[in-house]
C-alpha positions, 0 to 999 in steps of 0.5 A: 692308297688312293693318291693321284694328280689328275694327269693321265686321265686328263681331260676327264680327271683334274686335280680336284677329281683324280683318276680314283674318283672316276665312273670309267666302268661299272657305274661305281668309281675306281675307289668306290670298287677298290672298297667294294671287292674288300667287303667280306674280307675287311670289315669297313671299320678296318678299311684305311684310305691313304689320300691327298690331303686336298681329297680327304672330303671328296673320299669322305663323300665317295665312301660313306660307310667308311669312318671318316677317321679312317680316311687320313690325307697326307699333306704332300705326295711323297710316293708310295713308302710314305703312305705305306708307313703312314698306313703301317703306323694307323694298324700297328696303333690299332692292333700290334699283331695285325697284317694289312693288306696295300692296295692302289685304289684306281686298279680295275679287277672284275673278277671280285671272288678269285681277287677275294680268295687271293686276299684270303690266302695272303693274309693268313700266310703273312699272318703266320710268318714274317713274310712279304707278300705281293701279289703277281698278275700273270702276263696277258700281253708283253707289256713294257709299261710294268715292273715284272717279279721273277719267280722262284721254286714253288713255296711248301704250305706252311706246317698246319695249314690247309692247302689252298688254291693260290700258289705262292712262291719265293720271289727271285727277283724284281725286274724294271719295265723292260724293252719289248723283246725283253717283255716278250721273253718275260712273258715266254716264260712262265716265271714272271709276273707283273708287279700289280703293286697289291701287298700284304704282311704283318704289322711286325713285318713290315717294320722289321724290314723298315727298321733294317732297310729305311730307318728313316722311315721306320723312325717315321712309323714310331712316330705316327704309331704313337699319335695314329689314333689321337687327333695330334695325328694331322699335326705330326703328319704336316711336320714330317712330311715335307722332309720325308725322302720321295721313294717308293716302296718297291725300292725302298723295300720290296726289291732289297727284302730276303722274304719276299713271296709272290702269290699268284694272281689268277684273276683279271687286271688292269690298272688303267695306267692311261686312256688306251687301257680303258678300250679293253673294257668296252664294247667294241664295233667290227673296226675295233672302235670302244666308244662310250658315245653316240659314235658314226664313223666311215673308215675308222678303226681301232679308237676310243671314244670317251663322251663325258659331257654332262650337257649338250651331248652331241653325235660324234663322227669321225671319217678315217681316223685311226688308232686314237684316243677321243675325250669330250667334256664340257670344257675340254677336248683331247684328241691324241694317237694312242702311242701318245696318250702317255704324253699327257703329263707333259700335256697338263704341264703346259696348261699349267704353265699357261696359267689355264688353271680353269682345266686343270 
């Protein structure tokens, strides 16, 4: 799933260049690394990237090795069950018994080999029963930004399967971003996982459960599955998608469904959710400043510097500055606390209101 409106990451992405397209670290963009850690479980000719319609170029350039039908652009945003449908329809009309994995392209998970053997093990639990799974990132810090999974009694290893090194088990219940007393107590627990919105079932699965809790949306699939891999697709695609109801698939689906299971995600993660996040990924100096930037300071603790100018980069210097987030890029500078980096949406929302088109 590689959607996205270029806010949280403003300046650096715009509409044009989202959040999945960017080089924030490891010298290959988000989307180029969700592609690169599902080389040698999913071939490249069964990768599907579900993106914005205005995006669909922009992916095809970013990942060459990818047939370029594989790439499908829906025509608006309608959250992440309509892309998951779409997805759906897209393996169903390639193979009817296949299991599909969902995966955000704009995560950030640099342990490539222990996401792999996660991948691994879901997709050949899910592929001997109707089960759901998702997968749950055990808790670093008590974050309040995440949706959390409680979890239940450890699953048994299906009968003749091979024991394997991820753990799954019964999902008990899904769990809305909590108050950070609750998130403290989530995190004390042992039985909560964040919700890294990764999943993986069975073409059957997943519409047996649209079937039973959106109709609407597997009446959807049929649609797509009968034109998913014929040029009508685009066509059929613009029709449905402006009626089809925003939702996403944790409502829609996860958080009703009776098979859910969670395995656990022992590896590092980070969906980079907005500028803050990015400073737990460089390098810092003795004050705690990450600073991808030629950087001097007097008194500064605890910033990110982000310099993106492709020309005319300059020092950056800061003298008591404390606990903010600092962005260059030819056109535009944001300069904002941390704890308001999450105001960046409504930030982009005045630009477009005063007609600044030319940052946005």
């Amino acid at each position: 799933m590689a959607g996205g409106r270029g806010e949280r990451f403003w300046p650096l992405s715009r509409e044009k260049h989202p959040k999945q397209f960017l080089t924030l670290v490891g010298g290959r963009s988000l989307l180029q690394q969700a592609v690169d850690r599902v080389a040698g479980v999913v071939p490249p000719e069964n990768v599907f990237v579900i993106t914005n319609e205005a995006h669909v170029a922009a992916t095809r350039r970013q990942l060459p090795e990818l047939p370029k039908s594989n790439i499908v652009g829906e025509p608006c945003g309608r959250d992440t069950c309509a892309a998951v449908t779409l997805g759906a329809a897209l393996v169903g009309a390639r193979s009817v018994t296949g299991v599909m994995a969902v995966l955000p392209a704009d995560h950030l998970i640099p342990d490539t080999r222990g996401f792999q053997r996660v991948l691994k093990d879901a997709f050949d639990l899910a592929g001997r029963g109707q089960v759901i799974v998702t997968i749950g990132i055990r808790p670093t810090e008590p974050a309040t930004g995440y949706g959390y999974i409680e979890m239940g009694d450890p699953l048994p290893p299906p009968r003749g399967a091979q024991p394997t090194r991820t753990v799954f088990h019964v999902a008990k219940r899904f769990v809305e971003k909590p108050d950070l007393a609750r998130a403290v107590e989530y995190q004390n627990s042992g039985r909560h996982r964040w919700n890294a919105g990764m999943f993986v079932w069975s073409f059957a699965t997943v519409t047996e459960g649209l079937a039973r809790h959106q109709p609407d949306f597997a009446a959807a699939c049929e649609r797509w599955f009968r034109v998913g891999a014929t040029p009508r697709l685009t066509k059929v695609l613009a029709a449905d998608y402006p009626e089809i109801k925003r939702i996403s698939i944790d409502y829609a689906l996860l958080e009703q469904a009776h098979n859910v299971v969670v395995a656990e995600g022992n590896f590092a993660w980070d969906d980079l959710g907005a500028w803050p996040a990015l400073a737990r990924h460089l390098k810092h100096d003795a004050e705690g400043n990450g600073a991808a930037a030629d950087f001097v300071h007097v008194d500064a603790a605890r910033n990110l510097i982000f310099d993106a100018r492709t020309k005319h980069r300059t020092l950056v210097a800061a003298v008591g500055l404390t606990d903010c987030v600092l962005v260059l890029t030819d056109d535009a500078t944001l300069v904002a606390p941390k704890s308001h980096a999450q105001q960046l949406k409504a930030l982009v929302t005045k630009l477009r209101k005063a007609g600044r088109e030319e940052v946005l």
